[in-house]
N, C-alpha and C positions, 0 to 999 in steps of 0.2 A: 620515531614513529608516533608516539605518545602529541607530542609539539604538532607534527602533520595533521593527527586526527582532530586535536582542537580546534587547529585552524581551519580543515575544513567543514567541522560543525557549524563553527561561528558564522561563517559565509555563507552554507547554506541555509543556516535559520534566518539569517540576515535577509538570505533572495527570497525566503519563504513569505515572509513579513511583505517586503517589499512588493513582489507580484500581487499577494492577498489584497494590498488596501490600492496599488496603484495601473496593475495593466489590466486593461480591457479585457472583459470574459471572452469575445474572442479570440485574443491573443493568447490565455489561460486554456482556450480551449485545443492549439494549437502546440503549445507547449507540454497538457498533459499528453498530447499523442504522441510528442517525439521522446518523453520520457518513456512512455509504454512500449514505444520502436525498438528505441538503445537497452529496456531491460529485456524484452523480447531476445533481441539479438544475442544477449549476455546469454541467457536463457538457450536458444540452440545452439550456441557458442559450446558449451557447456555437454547436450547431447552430444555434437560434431566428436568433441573428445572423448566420450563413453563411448564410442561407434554403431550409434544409433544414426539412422540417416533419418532426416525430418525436409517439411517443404517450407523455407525458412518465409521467403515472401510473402505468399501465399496467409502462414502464419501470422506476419504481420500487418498485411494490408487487413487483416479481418479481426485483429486486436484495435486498429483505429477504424474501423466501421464501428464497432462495439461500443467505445467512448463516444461518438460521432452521433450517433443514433439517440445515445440520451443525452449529449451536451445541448443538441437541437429540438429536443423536443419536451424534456423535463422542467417540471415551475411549482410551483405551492399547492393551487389548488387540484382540489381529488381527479377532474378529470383532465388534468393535464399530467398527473401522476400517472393514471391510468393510461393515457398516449405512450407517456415515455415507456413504460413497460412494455406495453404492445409492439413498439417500435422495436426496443432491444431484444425483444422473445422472438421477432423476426428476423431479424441481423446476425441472433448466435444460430439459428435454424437455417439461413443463408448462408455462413461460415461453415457448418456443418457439411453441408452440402458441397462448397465449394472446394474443401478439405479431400470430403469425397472422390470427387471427379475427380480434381490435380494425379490422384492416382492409376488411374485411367489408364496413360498413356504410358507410364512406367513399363518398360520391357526389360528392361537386368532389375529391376528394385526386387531383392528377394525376400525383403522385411514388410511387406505395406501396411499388415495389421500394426506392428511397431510406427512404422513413420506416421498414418493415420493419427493414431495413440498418442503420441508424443506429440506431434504438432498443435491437436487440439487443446492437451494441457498447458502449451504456453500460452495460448490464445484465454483459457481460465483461470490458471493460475496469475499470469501477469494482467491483463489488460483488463480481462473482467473483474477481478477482484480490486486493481487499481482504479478501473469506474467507478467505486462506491466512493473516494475522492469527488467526483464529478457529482455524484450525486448530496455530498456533505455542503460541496460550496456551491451547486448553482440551484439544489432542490426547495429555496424560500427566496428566490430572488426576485424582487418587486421593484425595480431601476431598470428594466431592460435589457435588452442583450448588448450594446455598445458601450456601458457603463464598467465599471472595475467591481470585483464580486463584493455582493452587498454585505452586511454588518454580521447577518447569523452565518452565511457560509465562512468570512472569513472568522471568525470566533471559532466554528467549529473544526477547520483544517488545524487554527493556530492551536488550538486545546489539544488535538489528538496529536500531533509533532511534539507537543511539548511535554503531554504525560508519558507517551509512548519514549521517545527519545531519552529522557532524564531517568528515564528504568536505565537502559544501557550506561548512561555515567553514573546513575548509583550501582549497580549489579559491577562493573567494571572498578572501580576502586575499594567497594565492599569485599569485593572478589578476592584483592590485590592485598590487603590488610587482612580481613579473616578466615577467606575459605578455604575449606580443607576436605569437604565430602562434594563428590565430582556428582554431578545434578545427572548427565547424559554423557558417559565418557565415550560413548563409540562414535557419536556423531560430533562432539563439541569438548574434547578433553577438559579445555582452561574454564565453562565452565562449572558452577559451583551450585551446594543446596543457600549456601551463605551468599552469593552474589545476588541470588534471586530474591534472596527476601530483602537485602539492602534495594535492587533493584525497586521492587513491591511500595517498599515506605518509601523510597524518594518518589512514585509516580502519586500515591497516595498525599503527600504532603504537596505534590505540584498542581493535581486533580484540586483538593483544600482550596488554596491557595486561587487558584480561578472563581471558586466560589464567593468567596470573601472577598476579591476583588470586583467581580461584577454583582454581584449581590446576589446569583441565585440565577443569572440570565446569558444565556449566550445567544444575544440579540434575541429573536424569537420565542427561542425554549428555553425554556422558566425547567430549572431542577434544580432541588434540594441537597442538603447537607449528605443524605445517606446514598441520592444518587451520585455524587462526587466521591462517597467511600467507596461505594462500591465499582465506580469505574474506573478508580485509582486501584482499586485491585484486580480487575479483572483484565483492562487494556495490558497492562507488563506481562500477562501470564499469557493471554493469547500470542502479544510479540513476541515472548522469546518462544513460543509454539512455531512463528513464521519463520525466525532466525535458526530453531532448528532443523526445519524441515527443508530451509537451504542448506544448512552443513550439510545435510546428509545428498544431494543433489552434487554438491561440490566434491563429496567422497567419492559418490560413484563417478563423475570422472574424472579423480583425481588430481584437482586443484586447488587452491587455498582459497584464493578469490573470486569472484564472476567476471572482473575487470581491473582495469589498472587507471581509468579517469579519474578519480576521485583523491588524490595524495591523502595517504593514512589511513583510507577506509574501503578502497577497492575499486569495485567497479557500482554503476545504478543498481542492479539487481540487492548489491550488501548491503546498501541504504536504504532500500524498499522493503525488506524482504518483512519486517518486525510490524510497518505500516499497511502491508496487502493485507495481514491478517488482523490487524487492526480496526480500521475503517469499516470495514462490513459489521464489524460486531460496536462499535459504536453507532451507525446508521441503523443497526436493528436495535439497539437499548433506547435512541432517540425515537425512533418510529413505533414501538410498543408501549414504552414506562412514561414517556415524559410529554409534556403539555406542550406546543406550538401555539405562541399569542396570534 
């Protein structure tokens, strides 16, 4: 399992790299929608087995409206920032809506405030929160839309996969060697107070380490030594906040996994779960603290 999980780390930081610097933002744009589909899916996958009934389509046609909305209309300057917001505050108010109505016609559904409920959180927990992706790699793009994502969005997807992720293989062999006091034993047994701080220093030395190698610049945004401490410590602590908050979705209905595509690591949803919570909190430390040249 151990050998599975390596290898398909390696492969997918590999395609990460790869799509960043060479396929067309359209195609990027294409591809985070069917990412957000298949963890969507995993996602009422998951309801379907608590016996919660949800309106799965529905769900998902309006997680890729979501992405869609600001992949088209988001870009650097203030008011095109402003566009893209206005767009996506109408598309989740559209979704809302149509969420709505789908229930309408429901004659046995005996749950609808449930399927409502539930439907809509996949729509915010996966796709809107997976948007802030969208908005990490296309929100400084000055090449166009036919071009491959520019220099600052790929710097800053390749920066959060990399602090974020390097938490999980330090927290995971940290885990494995020293720990011994269980972090969250109801949702997450294996684990540890000890994995997380291993976790913590390897994002912390991986966060460093970008610094020092680009000088302080992730193309556009220019930050400092102590914004790299501090979001070496803070990206691992929010992730394993995402990764918890799937174990405990996987508890309730009682499954290990979200999926089985992934050899050694599950399904989309298990590989997202640490980056949905992620991305939003580094797109707001970028958009508050730090300077855009």
């Amino acid at each position: 399992m151990l050998k599975k999980r390596i290898m398909s780390g390696l492969l997918l930081g590999g395609m990460c790299i790869a799509v960043a610097n060479y396929l067309p933002s359209p195609a990027c744009w294409l591809l985070l929608v069917g990412i957000a589909a298949l963890a969507q899916y995993e996602f009422y996958g998951m309801l379907d087995k608590a016996g919660l009934p949800v309106f799965r389509v529905v769900g998902m046609l309006s997680g890729a409206a979501v992405i869609s909305a600001t992949f088209w209309t988001i870009g650097p300057e203030a008011e095109q920032l402003a566009a893209g917001y206005r767009w996506e505050n109408l598309v989740i108010l559209l979704t809302v809506m149509a969420v709505f109505m789908r229930q309408f016609p429901q004659k046995n559904n005996h749950k609808p405030i449930i399927t409502i409920a539930v439907t809509l959180l996949g729509v915010w927990y996966v796709a809107f929160l997976l948007n802030y992706l969208t908005r990490l790699a296309f929100g400084w793009r000055d090449d166009g839309m036919m071009h491959a994502v520019g220099p600052t969005g790929r710097m800053m997807v390749i920066y959060l996969v990399a602090v974020v992720k390097m938490s999980d293989v330090g927290a995971f062999f940290t885990g494995r060697k020293l720990g011994k006091h269980k972090l969250f034993p109801r949702l997450s047994p294996k684990k540890t107070i000890e994995g997380l701080a291993g976790g913590v220093v390897s994002s912390i030395l991986v966060s460093l380490g970008f610094f020092w190698l680009t000088d302080g610049a992730l193309g556009k945004v220019q930050f400092a030594f102590h914004d790299a401490l501090i979001l070496g410590m803070i990206l691992p602590v929010v992730g394993v906040l995402g990764d918890l908050f799937e174990s405990l979705l996987k508890r309730a209905a009682g499954i290990k996994d979200s999926g089985t595509i992934i050899p050694g690591m599950g399904g989309v949803l298990d590989v997202l779960d640490s980056l949905l919570f992620g991305a939003p909190v580094l797109y707001a430390y970028v958009s508050l603290f730090l300077s855009v040249g």
